[in-house]
Every structure is written in C-alpha cells, then in structure tokens.
VMD Tcl script that draws the C-alpha trace (Angstrom):
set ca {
  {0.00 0.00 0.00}
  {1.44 3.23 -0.33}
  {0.60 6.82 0.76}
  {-0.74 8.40 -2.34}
  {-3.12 6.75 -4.75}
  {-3.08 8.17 -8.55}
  {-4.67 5.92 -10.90}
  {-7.15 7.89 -11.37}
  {-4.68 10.60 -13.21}
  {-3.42 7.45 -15.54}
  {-6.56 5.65 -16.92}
  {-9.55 6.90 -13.84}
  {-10.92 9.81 -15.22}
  {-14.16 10.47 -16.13}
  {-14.95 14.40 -16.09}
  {-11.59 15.16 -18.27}
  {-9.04 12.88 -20.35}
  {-6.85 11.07 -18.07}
  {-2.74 10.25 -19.11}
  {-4.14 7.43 -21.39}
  {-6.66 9.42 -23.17}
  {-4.03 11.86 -23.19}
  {-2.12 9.48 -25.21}
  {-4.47 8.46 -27.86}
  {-4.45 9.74 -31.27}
  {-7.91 11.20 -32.32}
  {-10.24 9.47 -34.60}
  {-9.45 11.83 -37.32}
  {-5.32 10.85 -37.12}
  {-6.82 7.24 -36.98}
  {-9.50 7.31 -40.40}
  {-6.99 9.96 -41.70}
  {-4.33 6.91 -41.62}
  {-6.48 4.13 -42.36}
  {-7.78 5.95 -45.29}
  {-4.13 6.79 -46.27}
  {-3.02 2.98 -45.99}
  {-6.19 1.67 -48.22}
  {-5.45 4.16 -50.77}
  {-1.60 2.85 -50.86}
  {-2.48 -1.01 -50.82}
  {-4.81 0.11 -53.91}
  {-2.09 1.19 -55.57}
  {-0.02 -1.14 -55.11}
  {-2.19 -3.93 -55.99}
  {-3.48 -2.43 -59.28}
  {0.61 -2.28 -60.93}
  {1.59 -5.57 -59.34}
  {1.97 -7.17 -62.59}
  {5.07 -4.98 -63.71}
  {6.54 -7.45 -61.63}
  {6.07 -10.04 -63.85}
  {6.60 -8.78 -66.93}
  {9.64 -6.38 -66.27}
  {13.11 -7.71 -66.80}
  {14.60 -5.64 -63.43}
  {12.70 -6.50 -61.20}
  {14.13 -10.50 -61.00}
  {17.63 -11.28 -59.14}
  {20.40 -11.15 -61.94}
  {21.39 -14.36 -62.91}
  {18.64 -16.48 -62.51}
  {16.24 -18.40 -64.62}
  {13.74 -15.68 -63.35}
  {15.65 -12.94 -65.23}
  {16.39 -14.90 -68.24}
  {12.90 -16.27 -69.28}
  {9.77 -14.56 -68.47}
  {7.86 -17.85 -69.34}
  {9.43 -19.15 -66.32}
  {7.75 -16.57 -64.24}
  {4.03 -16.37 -62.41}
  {1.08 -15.38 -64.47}
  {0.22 -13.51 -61.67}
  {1.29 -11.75 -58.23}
  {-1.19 -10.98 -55.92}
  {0.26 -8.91 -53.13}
  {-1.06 -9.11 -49.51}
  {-0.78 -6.68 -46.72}
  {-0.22 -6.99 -43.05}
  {-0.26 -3.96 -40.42}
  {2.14 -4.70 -37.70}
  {3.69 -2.71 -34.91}
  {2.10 -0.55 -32.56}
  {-0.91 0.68 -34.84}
  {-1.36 -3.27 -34.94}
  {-0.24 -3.92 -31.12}
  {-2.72 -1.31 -29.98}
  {0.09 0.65 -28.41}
  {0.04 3.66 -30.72}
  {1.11 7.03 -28.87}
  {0.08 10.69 -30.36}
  {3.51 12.39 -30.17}
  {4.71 14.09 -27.06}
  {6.87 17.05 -29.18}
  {5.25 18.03 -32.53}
  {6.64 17.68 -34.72}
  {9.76 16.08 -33.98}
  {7.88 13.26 -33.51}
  {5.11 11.57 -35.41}
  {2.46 8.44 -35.21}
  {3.08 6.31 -37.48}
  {1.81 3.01 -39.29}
  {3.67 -0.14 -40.44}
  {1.47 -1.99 -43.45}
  {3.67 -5.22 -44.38}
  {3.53 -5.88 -47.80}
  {4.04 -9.53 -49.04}
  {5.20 -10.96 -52.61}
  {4.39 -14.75 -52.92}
  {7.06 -15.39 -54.96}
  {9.32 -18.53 -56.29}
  {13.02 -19.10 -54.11}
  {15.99 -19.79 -55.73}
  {18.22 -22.77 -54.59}
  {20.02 -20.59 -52.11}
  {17.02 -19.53 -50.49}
  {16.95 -16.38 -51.58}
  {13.57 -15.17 -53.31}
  {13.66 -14.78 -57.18}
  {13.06 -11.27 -56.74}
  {15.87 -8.69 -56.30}
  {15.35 -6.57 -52.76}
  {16.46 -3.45 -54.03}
  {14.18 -3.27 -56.99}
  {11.23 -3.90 -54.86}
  {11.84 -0.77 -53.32}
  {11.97 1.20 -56.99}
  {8.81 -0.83 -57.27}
  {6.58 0.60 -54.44}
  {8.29 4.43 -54.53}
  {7.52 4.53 -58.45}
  {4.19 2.89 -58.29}
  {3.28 5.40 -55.33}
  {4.97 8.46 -56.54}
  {1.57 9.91 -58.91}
  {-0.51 9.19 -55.50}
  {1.92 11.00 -53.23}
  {1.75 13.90 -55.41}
  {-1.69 13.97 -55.98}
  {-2.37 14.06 -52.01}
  {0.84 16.06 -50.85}
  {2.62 12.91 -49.88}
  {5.85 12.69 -50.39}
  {8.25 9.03 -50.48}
  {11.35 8.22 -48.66}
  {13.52 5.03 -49.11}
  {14.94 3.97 -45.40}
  {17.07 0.92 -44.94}
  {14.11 -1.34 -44.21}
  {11.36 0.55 -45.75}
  {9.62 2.35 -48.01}
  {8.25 5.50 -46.07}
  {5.15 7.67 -47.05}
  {5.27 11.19 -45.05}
  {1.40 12.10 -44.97}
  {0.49 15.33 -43.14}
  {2.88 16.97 -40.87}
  {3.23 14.36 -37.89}
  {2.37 10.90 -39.47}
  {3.97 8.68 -42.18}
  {3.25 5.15 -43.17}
  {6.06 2.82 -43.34}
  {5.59 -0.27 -45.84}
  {8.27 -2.77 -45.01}
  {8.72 -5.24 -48.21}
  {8.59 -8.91 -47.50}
  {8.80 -12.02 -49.73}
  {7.65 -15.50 -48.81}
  {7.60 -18.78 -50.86}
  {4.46 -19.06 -53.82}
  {4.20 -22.74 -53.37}
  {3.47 -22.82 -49.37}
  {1.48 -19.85 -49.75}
  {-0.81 -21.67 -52.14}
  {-0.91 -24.63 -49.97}
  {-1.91 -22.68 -47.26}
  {-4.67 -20.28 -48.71}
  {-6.07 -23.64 -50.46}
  {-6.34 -24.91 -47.16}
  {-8.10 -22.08 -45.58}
  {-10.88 -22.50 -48.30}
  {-11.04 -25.40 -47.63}
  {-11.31 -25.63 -43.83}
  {-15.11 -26.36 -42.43}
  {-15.74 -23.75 -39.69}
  {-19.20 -24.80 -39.14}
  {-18.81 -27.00 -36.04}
  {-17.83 -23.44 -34.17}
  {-14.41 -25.13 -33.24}
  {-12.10 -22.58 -34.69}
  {-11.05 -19.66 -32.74}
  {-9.73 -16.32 -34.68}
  {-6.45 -17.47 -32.84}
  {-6.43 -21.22 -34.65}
  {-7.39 -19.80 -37.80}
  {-4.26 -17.22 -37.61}
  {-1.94 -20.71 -36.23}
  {-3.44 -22.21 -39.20}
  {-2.45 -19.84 -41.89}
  {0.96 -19.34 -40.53}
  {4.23 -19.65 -42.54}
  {7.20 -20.61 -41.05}
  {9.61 -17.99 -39.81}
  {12.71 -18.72 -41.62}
  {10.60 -18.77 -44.79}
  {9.57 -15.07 -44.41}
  {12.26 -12.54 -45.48}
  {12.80 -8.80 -45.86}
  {14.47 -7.02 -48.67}
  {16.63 -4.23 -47.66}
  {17.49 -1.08 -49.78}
  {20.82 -2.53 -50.23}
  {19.88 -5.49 -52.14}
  {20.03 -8.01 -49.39}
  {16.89 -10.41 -47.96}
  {17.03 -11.40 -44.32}
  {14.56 -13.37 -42.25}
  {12.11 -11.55 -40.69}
  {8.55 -12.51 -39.35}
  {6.95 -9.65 -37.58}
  {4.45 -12.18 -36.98}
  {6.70 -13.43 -34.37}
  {6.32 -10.38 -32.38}
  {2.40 -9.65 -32.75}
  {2.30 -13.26 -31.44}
  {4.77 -12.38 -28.44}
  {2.59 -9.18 -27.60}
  {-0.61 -11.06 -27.95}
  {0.90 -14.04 -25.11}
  {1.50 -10.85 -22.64}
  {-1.88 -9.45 -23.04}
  {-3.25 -12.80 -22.22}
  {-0.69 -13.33 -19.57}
  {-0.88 -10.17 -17.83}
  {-3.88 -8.68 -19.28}
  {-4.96 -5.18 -20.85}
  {-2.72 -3.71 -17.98}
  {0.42 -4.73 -19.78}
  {-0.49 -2.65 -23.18}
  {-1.30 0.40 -20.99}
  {1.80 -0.03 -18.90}
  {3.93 -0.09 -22.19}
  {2.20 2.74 -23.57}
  {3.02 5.04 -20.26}
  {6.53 3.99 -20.74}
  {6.33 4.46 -24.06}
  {4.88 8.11 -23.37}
  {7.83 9.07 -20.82}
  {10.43 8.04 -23.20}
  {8.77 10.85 -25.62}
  {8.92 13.40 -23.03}
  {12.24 12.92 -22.23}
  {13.88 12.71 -25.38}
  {13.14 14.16 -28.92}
  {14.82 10.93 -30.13}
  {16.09 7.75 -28.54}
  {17.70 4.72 -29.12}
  {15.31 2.91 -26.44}
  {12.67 1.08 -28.62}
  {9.56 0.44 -27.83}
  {10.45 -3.29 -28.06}
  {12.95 -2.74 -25.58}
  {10.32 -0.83 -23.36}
  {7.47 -3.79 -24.10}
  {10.18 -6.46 -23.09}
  {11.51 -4.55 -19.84}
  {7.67 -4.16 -18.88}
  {6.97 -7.93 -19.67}
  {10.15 -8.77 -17.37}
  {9.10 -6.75 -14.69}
  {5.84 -8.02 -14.54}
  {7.18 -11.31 -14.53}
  {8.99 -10.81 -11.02}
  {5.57 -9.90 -9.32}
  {3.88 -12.38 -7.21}
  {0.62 -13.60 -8.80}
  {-2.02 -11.23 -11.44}
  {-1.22 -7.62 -11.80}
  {-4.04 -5.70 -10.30}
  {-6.01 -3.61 -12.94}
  {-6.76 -0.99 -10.38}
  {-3.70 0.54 -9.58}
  {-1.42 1.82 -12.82}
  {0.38 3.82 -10.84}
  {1.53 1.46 -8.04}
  {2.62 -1.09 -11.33}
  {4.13 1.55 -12.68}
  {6.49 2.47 -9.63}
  {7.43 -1.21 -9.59}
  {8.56 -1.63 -13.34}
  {10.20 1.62 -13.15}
  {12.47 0.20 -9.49}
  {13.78 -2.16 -11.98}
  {14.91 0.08 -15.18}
  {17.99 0.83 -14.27}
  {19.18 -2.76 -13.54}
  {17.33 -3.80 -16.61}
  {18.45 -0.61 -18.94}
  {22.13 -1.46 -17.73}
  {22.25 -5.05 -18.37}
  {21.08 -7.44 -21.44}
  {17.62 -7.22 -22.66}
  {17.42 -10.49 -25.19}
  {14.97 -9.55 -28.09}
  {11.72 -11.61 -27.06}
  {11.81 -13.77 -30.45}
  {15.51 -13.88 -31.91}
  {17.64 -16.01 -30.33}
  {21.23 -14.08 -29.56}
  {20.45 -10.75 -30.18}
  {19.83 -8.03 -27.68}
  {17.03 -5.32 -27.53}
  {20.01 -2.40 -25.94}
  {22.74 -3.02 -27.67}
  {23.83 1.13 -27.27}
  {26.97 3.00 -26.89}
  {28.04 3.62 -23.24}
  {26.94 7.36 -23.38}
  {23.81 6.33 -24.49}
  {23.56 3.69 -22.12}
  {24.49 5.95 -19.27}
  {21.78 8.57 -20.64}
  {19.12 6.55 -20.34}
  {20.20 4.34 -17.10}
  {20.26 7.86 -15.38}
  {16.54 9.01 -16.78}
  {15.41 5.46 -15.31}
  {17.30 6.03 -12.26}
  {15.52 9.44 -11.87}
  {12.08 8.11 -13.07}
  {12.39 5.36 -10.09}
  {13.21 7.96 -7.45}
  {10.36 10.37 -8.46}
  {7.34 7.64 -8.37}
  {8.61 5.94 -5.43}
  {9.11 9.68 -4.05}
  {5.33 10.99 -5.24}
  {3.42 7.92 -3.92}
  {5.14 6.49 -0.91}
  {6.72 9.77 0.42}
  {4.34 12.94 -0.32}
  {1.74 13.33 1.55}
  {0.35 16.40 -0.38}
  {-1.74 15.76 -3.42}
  {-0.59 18.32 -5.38}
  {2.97 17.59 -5.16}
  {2.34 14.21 -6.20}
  {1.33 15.95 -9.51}
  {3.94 17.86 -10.11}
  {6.26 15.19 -9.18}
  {4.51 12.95 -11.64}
  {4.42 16.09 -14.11}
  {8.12 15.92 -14.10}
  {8.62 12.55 -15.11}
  {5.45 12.07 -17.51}
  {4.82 15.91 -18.92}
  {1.71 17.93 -19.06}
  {-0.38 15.12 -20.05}
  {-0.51 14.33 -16.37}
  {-3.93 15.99 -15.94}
  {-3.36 18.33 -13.42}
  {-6.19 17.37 -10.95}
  {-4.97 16.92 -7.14}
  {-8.44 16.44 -6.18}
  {-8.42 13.11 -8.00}
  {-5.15 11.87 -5.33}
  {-6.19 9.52 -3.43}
  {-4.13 9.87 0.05}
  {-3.96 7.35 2.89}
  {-4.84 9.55 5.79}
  {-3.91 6.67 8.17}
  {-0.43 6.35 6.79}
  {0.15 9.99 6.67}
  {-0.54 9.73 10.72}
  {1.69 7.15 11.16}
  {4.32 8.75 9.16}
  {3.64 12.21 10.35}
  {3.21 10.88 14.63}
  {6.63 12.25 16.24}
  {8.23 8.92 17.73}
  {7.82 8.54 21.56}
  {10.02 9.96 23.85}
  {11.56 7.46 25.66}
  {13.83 8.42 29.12}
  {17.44 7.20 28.69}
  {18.82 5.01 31.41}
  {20.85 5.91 34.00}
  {24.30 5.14 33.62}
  {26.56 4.17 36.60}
  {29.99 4.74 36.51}
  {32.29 2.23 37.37}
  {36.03 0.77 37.20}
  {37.13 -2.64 35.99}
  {41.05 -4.03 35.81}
}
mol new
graphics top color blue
foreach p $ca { graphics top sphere $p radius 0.5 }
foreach p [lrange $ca 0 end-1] q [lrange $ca 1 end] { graphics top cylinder $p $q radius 0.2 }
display resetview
C-alpha cells in the first residue's frame, strides 16, 4: 500500500481525459491513416503485374531474369499492419513535430526461391517498385516518399507517415496454405480467430525482408504480434497500458532515442514477470512504480529480443547507455518519491508532471491519500527516558 493513490490521473478519469486518453491519437489521425493505408495497398495492388513482366525487377542471374515464361502469371500482393498501430500501443507524439504516429502496413510478394534460399526477386528493386508505383498518389495528395534501410516510407500530413516494409515469402506454401483455408469447415464453431491465424501461418525462416541494399534477411513480424498477444493474455490489458506510459515518458524525455519500444514492451513484460501472482487492474500507478524500481538494472544489463535467439534489444553505446540508465534512475526515485513519500496531493502531480509531462492531468483532487499512513508517518516517535548510567572501574 502506499501513501498516495493516482490511478485515477493514468486511466480513472471520467470528467476530463486522463494520461491514457491523453495518449491516444484522435479518430481523425486514426480514419486519416487508415484511409491513407487503403489508398496505398490500392495502388499497389493495381501495378503488381510490372513485376512479372519487367526484366529488373528478377535477381540477376537467374532463370527468373532470363525467361519470363518461367515466371508467375500472376502476383497478388497481400498486406499486413504490424507494430504498434497493430499492437494497440500507438502514442500521439509528445513534441510536434519532432515526432510523429506512425503506421507499419507489411507488404508480401508470394514469390518462387531460388536454390540458395533467396527469393527470385531482387530486394532493391522492390523498393523502386513501391516508390515509383506510389509516386503519382503521393503527389496527388501532398505525400511525399522516402527510401529507409528497411522501408519504403510515405510522409502524410505533418506528424504521421506510413512505413511499408517489403517482404517475400515462398508461392508454393502460400498456395498450400490459402487452399487450405478455403477449404477448412468452420461450421462446427471449433475454430477460434487465434487457430485460424496458427493455421495460416508460414514458417519464420521462410519469411524474409528485402533491404534497400539489395540483401533479404529473415524476418517474421508475426513473431512479435504473437509475443505481444501471449503478454496481453498473460498479464492482461494492464500490460499494453503499462507499455504505452513507458512508451509516453520516453517521448517526453527525449526528442529521439535509441530505447525502442520493443525494448520498453520487453523490460515491462520482465518486470511483470517478477511480481507475485495477477497484476491488479486498479492501480497503474503502483505497477508503474514497480517496473520503473527495476529500469535501471534492466536498462544497464542485457535485454534479449523476445523472439531472436542471440540478439539483444540495448545493444547502445556507453553514453547512451548511461543517458538513459540515469533518466530510469531518476524516473524510479520520483514515483517511489510521489506515492510512498508525499503526503500532499498536489505535489504528487507535479512530481509525476516531471517525469510524464503535461499530459498528467493536473487534478490533485483526484489523489487519493492514505490519511492513516500519513498519521503514522507524520506521529513524532515517543520519547523514551534514557537510562541511567553508573559509573564504574574494571582491571
């Protein structure tokens, strides 16, 4: 139990938006994005055979490149959204507009693979692909296109961007599978959404992303929306609101940081892990007090990534290491100090202000504090008379 009580200020709110509200992108961001990312699939879809038919797209070389007999008669791209959007731990920015929401919309080539595992189709071109097939629609809306090392990246309106990260998987088990799927009988009621989704799974090592570059390396983001999906289960909704307050400190600290929000959804899965039994869904800020008492240990250490084996979610520099190590260090001291040590509510605002930003309704009237504890802590101790003390000799 501690001496202040602010949940309320986190998700409790009903008369004005609380931290999470605070958080959330409005439903115009949201149809303004989904809108954006339905127009760009369209796209996409409707040139997808200048795949087939054009000499540059196909890996140098190959059979592919050689012979366009030996290629498809058609390519039907699919789409995925992954990431936060998909995660349901999408923050509106915390400093416009050096930072912006964002959506990730996987697209997917079934596609033939060469003997050395490699698709048939050459990475880089892909990514000439999607900027030239999206360039008219960019201008038309006032979009503009970006090549990043994993990505093609649409900047919308000032604040937001879609990122379309270019995958390939293998034409033969993606037939397999679909024909399967249409195929299945659903009747008897027996299929949850989450069997259907086990069902129509590829495996991991045959899903790979093209890099600007030219290179292809495994990558299954479906990996992660699984791993995210376990927590919730695990932990419950608690776990996606915890990440998203960590998520939302991180912006108001820094403009830009190397601490992913991986890294913060694996150190808040790991802390949650140490507590004895459920995490309680009425107290956010007592859970978030505890998560933040380990940070620093965490933050200094190893953080494994949560679904590649051997590789490390903080893998920084030691000034960046000792940047962020001190910010968790300061974050632990300031909720431990604002709910176990201030017996005023409105200092346990400001404190929580200081660590969180303005989107920390101000509202001390919605601070709980423990009157009994305050007595306790505020009681002088008892004065107790000091013994009388006899001299004497020894030897």
């Amino acid at each position: 139990m501690t001496l202040a009580n602010a949940h309320a200020l986190f998700c409790g709110l009903k008369s004005m938006p609380s931290y999470l509200a605070n958080l959330t992108i409005d439903e115009v961001e949201r149809k303004g994005l989904m809108d954006a990312r339905r127009e760009i699939r369209t796209t996409l879809r409707a040139v997808a055979r200048s795949l087939i038919v054009e000499d540059k797209y196909w890996q140098e070389g190959t059979r592919f490149k050689d012979s366009w007999r030996l290629r498809p008669d058609t390519i039907e791209l699919k789409f995925m959204t992954q990431g936060s959007f998909a995660y349901g731990t999408l923050n509106a920015p915390a400093q416009v507009p050096h930072q912006e929401i964002d959506l990730d919309d996987g697209m997917y080539v079934p596609v033939e693979f060469l003997e050395t595992g490699e698709p048939a189709l050459a990475a880089k071109a892909l990514f000439e692909f999607v900027e030239t097939a999206l360039t008219p629609l960019c201008n038309k809306n006032g979009w503009s296109v970006i090549q990043k090392d994993n990505c093609v990246r649409v900047k919308l309106w000032q604040g937001a961007h879609i990122d379309i990260p270019i995958y390939s998987i293998p034409r033969a088990k993606f037939e397999q599978l679909t024909e399967a799927m249409e195929k299945a009988d659903f009747s008897d009621g027996l299929f949850s959404h989450q069997r259907m989704s086990q069902m129509n799974r590829l495996p991991s090592d045959q899903v790979m992303l093209a890099r600007k570059d030219g290179s292809w390396v495994q990558s299954d983001p479906q990996q992660l929306h699984e791993w995210v999906q376990a927590g919730k289960d695990r932990y419950g909704p608690v776990y996606l609101r915890l990440c998203r307050f960590f998520k939302g400190w991180r912006d108001f600290v820094w403009v830009k940081s190397p601490l992913s929000s991986l890294c913060i959804m694996r150190a808040v899965e790991l802390a949650l892990n140490e507590l004895d039994g459920f995490p309680s869904d009425e107290r956010d800020d007592e859970l978030i007090m505890k998560v933040a008492e380990v940070l620093p240990s965490y933050f200094g250490g190893k953080i494994a990534n949560p679904v590649l084996i051997n590789l490390y979610l903080n893998e920084w520099d030691d000034d960046d290491r000792r940047v962020i190590v001190e910010a968790a260090i300061a974050l632990k001291s300031e909720m431990a100090s604002a709910l176990q040590r201030t017996g005023d509510a409105e200092r346990v605002v400001k404190k929580l202000r200081d660590r969180f930003g303005d989107r920390i309704p101000y509202r001390p009237d919605a601070v709980k504090i423990d009157s009994k504890i305050e007595v306790v802590k505020q009681s002088a101790p008892a004065t107790v008379a000091a013994p009388k003390v006899i001299a004497s000799t020894s030897g």
